[in-house]
Structure formats: C-alpha cells, structure tokens
C-alpha positions in Angstrom: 129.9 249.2 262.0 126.6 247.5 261.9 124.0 248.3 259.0 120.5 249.4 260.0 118.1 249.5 257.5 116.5 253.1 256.9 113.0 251.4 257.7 113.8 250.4 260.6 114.4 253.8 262.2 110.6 255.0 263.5 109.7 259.0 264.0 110.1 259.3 267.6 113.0 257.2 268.6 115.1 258.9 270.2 118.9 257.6 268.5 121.0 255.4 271.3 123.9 256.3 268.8 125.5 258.0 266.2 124.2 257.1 262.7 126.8 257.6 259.8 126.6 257.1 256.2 128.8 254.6 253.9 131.3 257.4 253.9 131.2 257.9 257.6 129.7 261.2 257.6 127.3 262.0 260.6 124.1 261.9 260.1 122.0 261.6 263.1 123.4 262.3 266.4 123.5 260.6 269.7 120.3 261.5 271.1 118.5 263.1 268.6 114.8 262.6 268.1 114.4 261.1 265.2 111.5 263.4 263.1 109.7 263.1 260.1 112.0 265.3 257.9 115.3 263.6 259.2 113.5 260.1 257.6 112.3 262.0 254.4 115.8 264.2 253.6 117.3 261.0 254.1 115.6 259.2 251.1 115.6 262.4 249.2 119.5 261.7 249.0 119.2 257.8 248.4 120.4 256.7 251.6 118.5 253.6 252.8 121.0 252.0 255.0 122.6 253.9 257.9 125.6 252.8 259.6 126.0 252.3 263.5 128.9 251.6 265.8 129.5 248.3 267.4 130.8 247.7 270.4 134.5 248.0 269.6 133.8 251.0 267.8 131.9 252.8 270.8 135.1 252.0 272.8 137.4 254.0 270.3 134.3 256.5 269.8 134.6 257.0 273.9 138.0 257.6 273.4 138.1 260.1 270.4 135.4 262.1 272.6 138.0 263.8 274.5 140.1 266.6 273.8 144.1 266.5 272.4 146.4 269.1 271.0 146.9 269.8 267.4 149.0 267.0 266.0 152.8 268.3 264.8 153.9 268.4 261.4 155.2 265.5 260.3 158.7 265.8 259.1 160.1 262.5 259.3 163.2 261.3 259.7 166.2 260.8 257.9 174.2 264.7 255.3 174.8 266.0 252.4 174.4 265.0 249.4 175.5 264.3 245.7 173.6 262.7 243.3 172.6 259.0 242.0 173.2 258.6 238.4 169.4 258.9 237.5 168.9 261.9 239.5 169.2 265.0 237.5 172.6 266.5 237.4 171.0 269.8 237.3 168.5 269.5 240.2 167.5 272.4 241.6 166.4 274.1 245.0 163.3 274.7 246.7 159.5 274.1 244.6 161.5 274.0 241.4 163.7 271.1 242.1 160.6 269.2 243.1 158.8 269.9 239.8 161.6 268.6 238.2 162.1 265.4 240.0 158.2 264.4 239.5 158.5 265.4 235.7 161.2 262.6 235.7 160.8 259.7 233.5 161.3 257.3 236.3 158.0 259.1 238.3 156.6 259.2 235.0 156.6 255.8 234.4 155.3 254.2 237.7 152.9 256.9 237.9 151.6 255.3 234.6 151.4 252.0 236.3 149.8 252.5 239.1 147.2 254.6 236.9 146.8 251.2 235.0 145.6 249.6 238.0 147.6 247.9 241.0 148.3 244.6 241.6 149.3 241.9 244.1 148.4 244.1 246.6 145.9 242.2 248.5 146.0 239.5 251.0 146.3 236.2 249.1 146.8 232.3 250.2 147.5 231.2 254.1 147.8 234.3 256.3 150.8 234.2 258.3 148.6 235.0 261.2 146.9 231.5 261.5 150.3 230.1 262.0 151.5 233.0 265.1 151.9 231.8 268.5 152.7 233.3 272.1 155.2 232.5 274.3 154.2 233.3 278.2 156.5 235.9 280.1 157.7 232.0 282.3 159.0 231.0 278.9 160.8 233.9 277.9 164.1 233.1 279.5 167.1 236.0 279.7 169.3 233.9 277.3 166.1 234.5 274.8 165.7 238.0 275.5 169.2 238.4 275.2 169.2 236.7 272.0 166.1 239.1 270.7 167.6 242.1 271.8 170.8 240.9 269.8 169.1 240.2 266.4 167.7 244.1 266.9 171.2 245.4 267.6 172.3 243.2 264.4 170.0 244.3 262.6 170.6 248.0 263.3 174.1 247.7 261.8 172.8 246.2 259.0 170.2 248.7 258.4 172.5 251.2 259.2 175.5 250.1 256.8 173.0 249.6 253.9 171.3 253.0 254.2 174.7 254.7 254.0 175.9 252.8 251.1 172.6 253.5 249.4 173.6 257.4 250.3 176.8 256.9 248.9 175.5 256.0 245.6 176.7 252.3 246.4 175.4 249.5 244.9 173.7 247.2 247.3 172.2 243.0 247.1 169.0 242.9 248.7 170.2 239.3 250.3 171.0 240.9 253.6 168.0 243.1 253.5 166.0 239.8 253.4 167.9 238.1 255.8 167.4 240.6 258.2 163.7 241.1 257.8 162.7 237.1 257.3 164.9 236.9 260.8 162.3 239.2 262.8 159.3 237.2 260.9 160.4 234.3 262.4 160.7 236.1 265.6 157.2 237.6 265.0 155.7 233.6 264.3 157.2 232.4 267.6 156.6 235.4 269.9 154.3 238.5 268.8 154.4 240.3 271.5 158.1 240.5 271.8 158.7 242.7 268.5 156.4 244.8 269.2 158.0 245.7 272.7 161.3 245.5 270.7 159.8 248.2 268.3 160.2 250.5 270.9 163.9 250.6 271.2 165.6 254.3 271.0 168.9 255.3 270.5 170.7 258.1 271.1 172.0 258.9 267.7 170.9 262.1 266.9 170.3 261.0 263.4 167.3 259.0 263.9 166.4 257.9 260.5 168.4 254.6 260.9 166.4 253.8 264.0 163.4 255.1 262.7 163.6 252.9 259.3 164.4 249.7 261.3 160.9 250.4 264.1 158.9 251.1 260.7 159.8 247.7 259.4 158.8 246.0 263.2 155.7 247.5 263.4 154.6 247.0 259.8 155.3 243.5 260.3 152.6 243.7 262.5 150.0 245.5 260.9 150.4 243.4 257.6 150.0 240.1 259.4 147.1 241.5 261.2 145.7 242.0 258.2 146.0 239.1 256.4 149.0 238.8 254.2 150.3 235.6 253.7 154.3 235.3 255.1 155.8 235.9 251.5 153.7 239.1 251.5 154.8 240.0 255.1 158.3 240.1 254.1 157.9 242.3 251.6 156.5 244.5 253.0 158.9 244.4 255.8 161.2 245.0 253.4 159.5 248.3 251.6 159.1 249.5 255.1 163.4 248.9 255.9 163.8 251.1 252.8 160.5 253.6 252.6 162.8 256.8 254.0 166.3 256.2 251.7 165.5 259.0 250.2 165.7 261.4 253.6 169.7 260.7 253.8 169.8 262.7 250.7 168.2 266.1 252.2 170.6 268.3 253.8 171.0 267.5 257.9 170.7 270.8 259.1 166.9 271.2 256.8 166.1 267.7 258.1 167.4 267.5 261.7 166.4 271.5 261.7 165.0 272.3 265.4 162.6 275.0 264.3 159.6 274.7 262.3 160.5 274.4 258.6 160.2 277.7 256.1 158.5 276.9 253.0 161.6 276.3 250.9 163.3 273.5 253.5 159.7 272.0 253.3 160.1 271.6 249.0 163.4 270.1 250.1 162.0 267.5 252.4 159.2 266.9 249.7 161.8 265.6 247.6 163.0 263.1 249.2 160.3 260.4 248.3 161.3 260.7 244.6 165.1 260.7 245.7 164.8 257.3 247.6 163.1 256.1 244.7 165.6 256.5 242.3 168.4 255.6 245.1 166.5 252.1 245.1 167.5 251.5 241.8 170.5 250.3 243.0 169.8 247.6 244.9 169.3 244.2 243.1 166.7 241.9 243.9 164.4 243.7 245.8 160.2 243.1 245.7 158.3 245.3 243.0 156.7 247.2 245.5 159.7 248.1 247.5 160.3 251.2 245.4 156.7 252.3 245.3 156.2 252.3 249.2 159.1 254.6 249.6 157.6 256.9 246.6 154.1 256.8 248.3 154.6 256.0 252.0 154.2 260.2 252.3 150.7 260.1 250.3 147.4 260.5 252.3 144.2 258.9 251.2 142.5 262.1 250.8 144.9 263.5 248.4 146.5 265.5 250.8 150.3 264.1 250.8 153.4 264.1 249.1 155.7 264.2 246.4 152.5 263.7 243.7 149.3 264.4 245.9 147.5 261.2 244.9 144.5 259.5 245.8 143.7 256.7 248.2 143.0 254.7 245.1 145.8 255.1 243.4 148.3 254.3 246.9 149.3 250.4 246.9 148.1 249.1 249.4 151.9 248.1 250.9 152.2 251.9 250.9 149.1 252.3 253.3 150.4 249.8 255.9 153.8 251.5 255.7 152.2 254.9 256.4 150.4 253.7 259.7 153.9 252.1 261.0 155.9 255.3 259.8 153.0 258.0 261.5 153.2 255.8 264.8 156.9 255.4 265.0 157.3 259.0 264.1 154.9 260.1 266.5 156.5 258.1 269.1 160.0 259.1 269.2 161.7 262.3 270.1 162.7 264.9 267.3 164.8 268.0 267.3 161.7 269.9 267.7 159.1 268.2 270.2 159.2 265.3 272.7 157.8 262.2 271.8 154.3 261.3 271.9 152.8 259.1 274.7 151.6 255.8 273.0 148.5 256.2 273.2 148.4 259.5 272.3 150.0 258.0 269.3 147.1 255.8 268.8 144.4 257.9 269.1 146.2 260.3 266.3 146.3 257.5 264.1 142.3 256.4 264.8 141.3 260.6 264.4 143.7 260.6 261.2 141.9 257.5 259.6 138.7 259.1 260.4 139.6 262.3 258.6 140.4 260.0 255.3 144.5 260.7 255.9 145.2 257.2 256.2 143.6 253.6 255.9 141.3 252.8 258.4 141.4 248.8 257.8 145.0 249.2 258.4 144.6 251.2 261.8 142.4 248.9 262.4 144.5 246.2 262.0 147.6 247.6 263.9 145.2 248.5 267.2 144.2 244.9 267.1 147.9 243.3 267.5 148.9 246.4 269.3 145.7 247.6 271.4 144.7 251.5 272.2 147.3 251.2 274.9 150.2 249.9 273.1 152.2 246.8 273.4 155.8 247.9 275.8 154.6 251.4 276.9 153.7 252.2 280.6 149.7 253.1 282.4 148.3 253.8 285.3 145.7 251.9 286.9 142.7 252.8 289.1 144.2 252.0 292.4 147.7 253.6 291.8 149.8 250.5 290.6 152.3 251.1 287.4 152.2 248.6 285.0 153.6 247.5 281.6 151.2 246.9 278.6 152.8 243.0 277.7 149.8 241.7 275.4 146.5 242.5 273.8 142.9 241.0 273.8 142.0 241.5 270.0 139.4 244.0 269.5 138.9 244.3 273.7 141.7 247.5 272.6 141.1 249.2 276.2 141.6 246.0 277.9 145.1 244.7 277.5 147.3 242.2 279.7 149.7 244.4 281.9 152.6 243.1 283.7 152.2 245.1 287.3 155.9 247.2 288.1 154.7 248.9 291.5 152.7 248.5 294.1 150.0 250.8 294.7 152.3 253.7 296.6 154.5 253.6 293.4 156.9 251.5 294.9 158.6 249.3 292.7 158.5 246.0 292.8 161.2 243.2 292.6 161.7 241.0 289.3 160.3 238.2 290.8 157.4 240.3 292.3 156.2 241.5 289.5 152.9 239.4 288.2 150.6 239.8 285.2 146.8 241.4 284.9 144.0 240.5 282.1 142.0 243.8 282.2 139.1 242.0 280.2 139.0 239.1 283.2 139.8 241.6 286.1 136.8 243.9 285.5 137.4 246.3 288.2 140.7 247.7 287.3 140.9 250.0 284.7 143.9 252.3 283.2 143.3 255.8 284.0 146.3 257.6 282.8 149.3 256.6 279.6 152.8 257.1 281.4 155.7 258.4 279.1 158.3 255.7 277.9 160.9 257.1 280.8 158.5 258.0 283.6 160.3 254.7 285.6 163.4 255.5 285.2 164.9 251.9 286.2 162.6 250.0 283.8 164.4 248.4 280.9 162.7 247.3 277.3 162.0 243.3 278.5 161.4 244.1 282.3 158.2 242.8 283.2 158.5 240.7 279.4 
C-alpha cells in the first residue's frame, strides 16, 4: 500500500482507486467523487493519511473482484485413543472435555507466557533467503529428481513412524525430526522451486494427516524464508510445522475422517486436539521452544475467531502464523472425505480473502504468494491460445505472471519430454492464463514432468 496524505486528496477528484484506512477498512471507493463532507468526516475521525494500492496490490485486488463459493469448514486432518500421562485420566466428551483440557495446568502455564510477551519470534541475523539459489529445469537431471523424490518418500516414513509413536504415548528424540527437516532446507537452498512442486505430493492413504503434516512443513519452509528468518529459524519452524497436528491422531477416526458435516459435539472433539498434541509433545526431547506452541495455536485466527482458547492476533507467535498459512493451503488443496480438493489457486485466493478478513496474517500470505505466486508453484493453467502448461517458477511480486513449462500444444495435444519448453509470462506479454486446471486434469503428467 502506498500512503497519500489527506491534503493531497482535492474536492472534485474523482478516486482512480480504492482508499483504505491503516486497518484496511474502505473508505473511499473506486470512482467516487471526492466531496467536501468525505474530506471533513474524515478529519472529524483523525485520519490524515489514507492508504492506496500499489501495483501488486491492484493485481490481487483484480483478482479478489470475482466471485467464489463459500470456503468449507476447515476440519483438518489427522484411531483411537488412550491417554498421555499429563492428559487427564478423567477427560471427558463433547464441550466439557474441552473446558477441562484448557483449565489444565500445562495450557495454564503457556497461556501465561505468551501473555507476558513473546519472544524470538521475529526474523533475526542473515536470512536464509539471500543465500537461495535456482537450478534451471537443463540442470535438474532424473538421477536428482529421483534423489528428491526419495528424501520425500524418506521422509514420509519418518514422519509417519514418529507421529504413531507420539500416538502411542512413546517417547520420541527430536534428532530424526531435525534431520529430516535440515535435509529439505538444504534442498530448499539449492533448488526452491523443487520443494515446492514436491509439496504437492498426495497419497492415497486414507489417513491423510501423515501426508498432510509432512506438505505443512514444505510449504512453511517457504513462507518463513520468504519472510526473512534466518536458516536456524527456518528449521524450526519446519519443525513446529512436522509436529503442529500430533494432537489429531488422538480424536476418534470415524469423528475425524467423518464424511458428513460434523454435529456440534464431534466439532468439541476435534477442538481438542490442539491441547492434546500439546501435551503429546512433551514427550519428545529436544525439540525448539516454539514447537509446542505452534501445534497449541496453529488453529487460532488473528481476529479471535479460532481454536482451542480463542486468542488474539497478538497473542499468536508468530511461528504459529506462518504455520497457519501452510496448514489452510495444504488443507485446502488436498481431497478430504467430504469435498474434492481445491484448485490452487482457488486456494490462493482463499488465503489473500482470509487475510483480508483479519483470519490470518497478511505479511505471511504475502510472503508465501511471493515464493509461490497466485498461480502456484507445480499445479496446472490454461493459457490464452489453448496450450496446457505447468506453473515451474515465480517472478516475485509479478504473482499473475509466473514461468510455465508448456505440456500441449494448442489442440491439447501433449507434447513429448523433449518438446516441452518453458514461458516467462512477465517477458511474453501476450500470453496470459485464463483458466487454473485441477491437479489430475492430464492424467499422464507426473509431479517433475516439465521440472
């Protein structure tokens, strides 16, 4: 947003754009005459700076202008269960239970903490960004993309084996936890691009939340070294986001793999589970302070609106915030017992409306659509002359205008591995993407084709 001084807008002009206050609420309208009572009911409220778009936020304005269904509830991922030692022997069902976990002294005390003030949140030293490079789609050879694929598939079991043992009331060592994630950051240093695409991997377990908790940590990878963090800071919270949904292995399968809309008693349940991965998390040595707190807060919204403790945006740790983009996204994104999954970008322009209803951080959105772009990195679009491509890069805050990777010709027919070819959409000004394809729309395109 650009700041326009309040004397600067005459009686008469007629606005070029929207004008929003500090908060973001509207204030004068595209197009509206500007009059003397708009100028004098403006300083009656002390506000003497207006705020207008820039070009990169007329681009995701443009965007937000047209019209999408009502997002779905958001009941994420994640057998039965028995109980971790800290967890109340006695817990009970439904609103009750829930009430009793957050009356816990564990909840207690880190609600106390964070009430004290958060800290080592914030980007600090070198940012792990300044060091990132790109490797071109001539130097990605199958042996590498082989290789990737392969620490992914590793790192599934891991994720997988670790989750379970937590669920077991197992005690875990955080080494392989770090292992795992510092692996994909060095992946992430070398080759960007690449784990993003990789983030888009699906299985076909029908319990998604190992899957699910695995993507969350790719993606937030991203978003925290868009942001800024340094590659210590990265890693942890890379790690907060492997761990964030623990707690969801503890919440009966048929309330959390349900295929029906929840009643209000399976939603308590699922409300729960926050608090449950937090205590779970006790378990595992040598994890980052903040680990525990982004799976207690990864369900918060900014505007007070989330769960287990309905908190404010200022009291959510930051870690938490990035956590909740990745989670939303990846969520949104995959298929669940009860709705297909999302089209990327629809997925992207959730996350851009949620951020501007106060649900979520919009530096972090922000953040994630710069590394990832509008159209995100791996999924499939249309362009204006009928060719099929594959989104391979981005062009910073240029989000509509990504590098594609064309698949097909312009009759749909597919072309041959060593056909296909790559398109700048900021250098190729005439083509433009006209319509997001679902994930399976070709049905003989694999993750790395056209990578």
């Amino acid at each position: 947003m650009k700041l326009v001084p309040l004397d600067d807008i005459q009686v008469g002009h007629v606005a070029d754009s929207e004008y929003y206050s500090a908060k973001g609420e509207l204030l004068i309208a595209r197009g509206t005459t500007v009059t003397a009572r708009h100028i004098e009911l403006l300083r009656h409220r002390n506000i003497l700076e207006l705020h207008t778009p820039t070009t990169e936020d007329e681009e995701i304005q443009s965007i937000l202008r047209m019209e999408f269904e009502d997002l779905d509830d958001l009941d994420l991922s994640g057998g039965g269960w028995d109980r971790a030692p800290s967890i109340p022997a006695d817990l009970r069902k439904g609103k009750e239970g829930l009430e009793q976990l957050q009356q816990s002294d564990l909840v207690r005390d880190l609600d106390n903490r964070m009430e004290e003030g958060i800290e080592g949140d914030c980007p600090t030293g070198q940012a792990l960004k300044e060091s990132v490079s790109q490797l071109s789609v001539q130097e990605r050879t199958p042996e590498y993309k082989d290789e990737v694929t392969g620490s992914y598939e590793e790192a599934l079991g891991v994720t997988t084996r670790t989750l379970d043992a937590l669920a077991g009331h197992e005690r875990v060592g955080g080494t392989e936890i770090r292992r795992i994630v510092n692996r994909f950051v060095e992946i992430f240093v070398t080759d960007r691009n690449i784990l993003l695409n990789l983030s888009g991997t699906r299985t076909k377990n029908r319990d998604y939340v190992y899957t699910h908790s695995l993507n969350v940590c790719l993606l937030s990878l991203n978003i925290a070294a868009a942001y800024g963090y340094n590659r210590e800071q990265v890693a942890e919270i890379g790690i907060g986001a492997l761990l964030h949904d623990v707690g969801m292995l503890l919440i009966p399968s048929e309330i959390r793999l349900r295929e029906k809309r929840l009643s209000e008693e399976h939603w308590y349940e699922i409300q729960k589970h926050p608090i449950l991965g937090l205590h779970l998390l006790e378990k595992v040595r040598g994890l980052p302070d903040s680990t525990p707190v982004v799976a207690y807060q990864v369900h918060e919204r900014c505007n007070a609106k989330g769960y287990p403790k309905k908190r404010h945006g200022v009291l959510i740790h930051r870690h938490a915030k990035v956590v909740q983009v990745a989670d939303i996204y990846e969520a949104l994104t995959s298929p669940r017992p009860h709705r297909a999954p999302y089209v990327p970008y629809k997925a992207m322009v959730a996350l851009v409306k949620m951020a501007r209803q106060g649900l979520i951080s919009q530096e972090f959105v922000k953040a994630f659509m710069e590394y990832a772009s509008l159209f995100p990195v791996g999924s499939l679009v249309r362009l204006n002359d009928g060719r099929i491509a594959k989104v391979v890069a981005t062009n910073g805050t240029s989000y509509a205008k990504p590098v594609l990777s064309i698949l097909t010709d312009a009759d749909g027919k597919a072309l041959s591995p060593n056909q296909i070819y790559q398109l700048d959409l900021k250098e190729e000004t005439e083509c433009q993407i006209v319509k997001a394809l679902p994930a399976g729309f070709l049905r003989d395109v694999g993750l790395m084709d056209g990578f």
